[in-house]
C-alpha positions as CSV (number, residue, x, y, z in Angstrom):
1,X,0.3,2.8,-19.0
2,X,1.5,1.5,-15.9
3,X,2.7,4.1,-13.5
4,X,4.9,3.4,-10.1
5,X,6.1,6.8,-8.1
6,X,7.2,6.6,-4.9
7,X,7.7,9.4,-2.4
8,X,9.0,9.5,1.1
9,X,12.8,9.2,1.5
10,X,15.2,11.8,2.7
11,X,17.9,11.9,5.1
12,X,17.4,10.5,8.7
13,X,19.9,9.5,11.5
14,X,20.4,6.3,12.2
15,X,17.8,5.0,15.3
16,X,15.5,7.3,13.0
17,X,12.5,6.2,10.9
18,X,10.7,6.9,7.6
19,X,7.7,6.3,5.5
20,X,7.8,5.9,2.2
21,X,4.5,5.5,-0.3
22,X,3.9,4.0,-3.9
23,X,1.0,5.8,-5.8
24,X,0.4,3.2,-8.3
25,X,-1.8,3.8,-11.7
26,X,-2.5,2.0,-15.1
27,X,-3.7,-1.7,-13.4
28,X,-6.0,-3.4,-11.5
29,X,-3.9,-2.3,-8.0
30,X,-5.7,-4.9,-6.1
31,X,-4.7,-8.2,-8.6
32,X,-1.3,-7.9,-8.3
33,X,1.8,-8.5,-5.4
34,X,3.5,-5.3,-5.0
35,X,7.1,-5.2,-3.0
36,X,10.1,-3.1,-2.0
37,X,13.2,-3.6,-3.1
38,X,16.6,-1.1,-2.6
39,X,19.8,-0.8,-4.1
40,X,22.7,0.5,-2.4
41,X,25.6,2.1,-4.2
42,X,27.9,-0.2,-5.9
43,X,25.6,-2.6,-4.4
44,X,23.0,-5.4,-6.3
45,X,19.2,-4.3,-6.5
46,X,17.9,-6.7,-3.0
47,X,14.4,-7.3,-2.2
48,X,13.3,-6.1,0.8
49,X,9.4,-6.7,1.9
50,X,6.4,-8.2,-0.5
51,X,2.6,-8.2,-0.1
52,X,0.7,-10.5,-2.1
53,X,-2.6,-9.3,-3.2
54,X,-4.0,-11.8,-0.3
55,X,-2.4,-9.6,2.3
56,X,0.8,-12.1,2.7
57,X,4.0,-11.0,3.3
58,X,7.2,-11.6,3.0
59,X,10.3,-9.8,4.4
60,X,14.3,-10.1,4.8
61,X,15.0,-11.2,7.7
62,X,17.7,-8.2,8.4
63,X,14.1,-6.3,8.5
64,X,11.7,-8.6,10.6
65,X,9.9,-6.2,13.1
66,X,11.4,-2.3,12.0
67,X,10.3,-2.5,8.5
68,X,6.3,-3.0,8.0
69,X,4.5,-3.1,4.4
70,X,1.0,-2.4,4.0
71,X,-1.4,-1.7,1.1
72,X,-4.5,0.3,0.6
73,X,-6.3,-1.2,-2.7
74,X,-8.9,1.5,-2.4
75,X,-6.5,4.4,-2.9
76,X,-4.0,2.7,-5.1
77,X,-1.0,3.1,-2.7
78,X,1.5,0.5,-1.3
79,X,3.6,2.2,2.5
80,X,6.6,1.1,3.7
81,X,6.9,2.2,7.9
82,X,10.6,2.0,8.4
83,X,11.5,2.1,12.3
84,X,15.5,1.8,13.7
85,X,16.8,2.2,10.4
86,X,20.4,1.7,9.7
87,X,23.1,3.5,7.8
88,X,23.6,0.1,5.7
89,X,20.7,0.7,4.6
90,X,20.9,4.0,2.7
91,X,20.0,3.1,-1.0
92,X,17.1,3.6,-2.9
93,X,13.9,2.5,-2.7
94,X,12.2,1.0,-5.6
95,X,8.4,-0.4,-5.8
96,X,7.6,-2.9,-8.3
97,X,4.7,-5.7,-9.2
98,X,4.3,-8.6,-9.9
99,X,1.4,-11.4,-10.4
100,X,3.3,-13.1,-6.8
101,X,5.8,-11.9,-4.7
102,X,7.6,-14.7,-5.9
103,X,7.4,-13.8,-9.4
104,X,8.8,-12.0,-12.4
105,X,8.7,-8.0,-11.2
106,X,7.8,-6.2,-14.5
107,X,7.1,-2.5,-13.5
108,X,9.2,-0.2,-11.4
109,X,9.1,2.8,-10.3
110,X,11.8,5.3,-10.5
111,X,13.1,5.1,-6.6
112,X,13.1,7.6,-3.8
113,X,16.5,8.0,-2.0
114,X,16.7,7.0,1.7
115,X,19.7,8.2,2.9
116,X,20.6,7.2,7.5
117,X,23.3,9.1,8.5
118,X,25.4,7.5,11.3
């Protein structure tokens, strides 16, 4: 069974940064494109940064140079540094894979809440 949990959010001030993580189980970690994505309330689910399992990325540009994604295969786990973050940008934070960043996303996990106070 293919498991997703992320971890990581809270409440921060805006300016402030977080880390989130995605301990991911139940498939071959290393095969697959793994991204973040967020909803906002009363908002539609937005992608926000994508690894491919060859280590390229692709981010929103509202998040070029705060946000940074990283994997480590080894340990299963997908990070997501988040520097200067925003009060827009209180949601929450879903992983999910896919075969390409630019494919069908078929497993998510349940979300953390990131929550920037202004």
């Amino acid at each position: 069974e293919v498991q997703l949990v992320e971890s990581g959010g809270g409440l921060v001030q805006a300016g402030g940064s977080l880390r989130l993580s995605c301990a991911a189980a139940g498939f071959t970690f290393s095969d697959y494109a793994i991204g973040w994505f967020r909803q906002a309330p009363g908002k539609e689910r937005e992608g926000v940064v994508c690894i491919n399992n060859n280590g390229t990325i692709y981010d929103r540009d509202s998040v070029k140079g705060r946000f940074t994604i990283s994997r480590d295969n080894d340990g299963r786990s997908l990070y997501l540094q988040m520097n200067s973050l925003k009060p827009e940008e209180t949601a929450v934070y879903h992983c999910a894979t896919a075969s390409t960043c630019w494919s069908y996303y078929d497993h998510w996990g349940q979300g953390t809440q990131v929550t920037v106070s202004s």
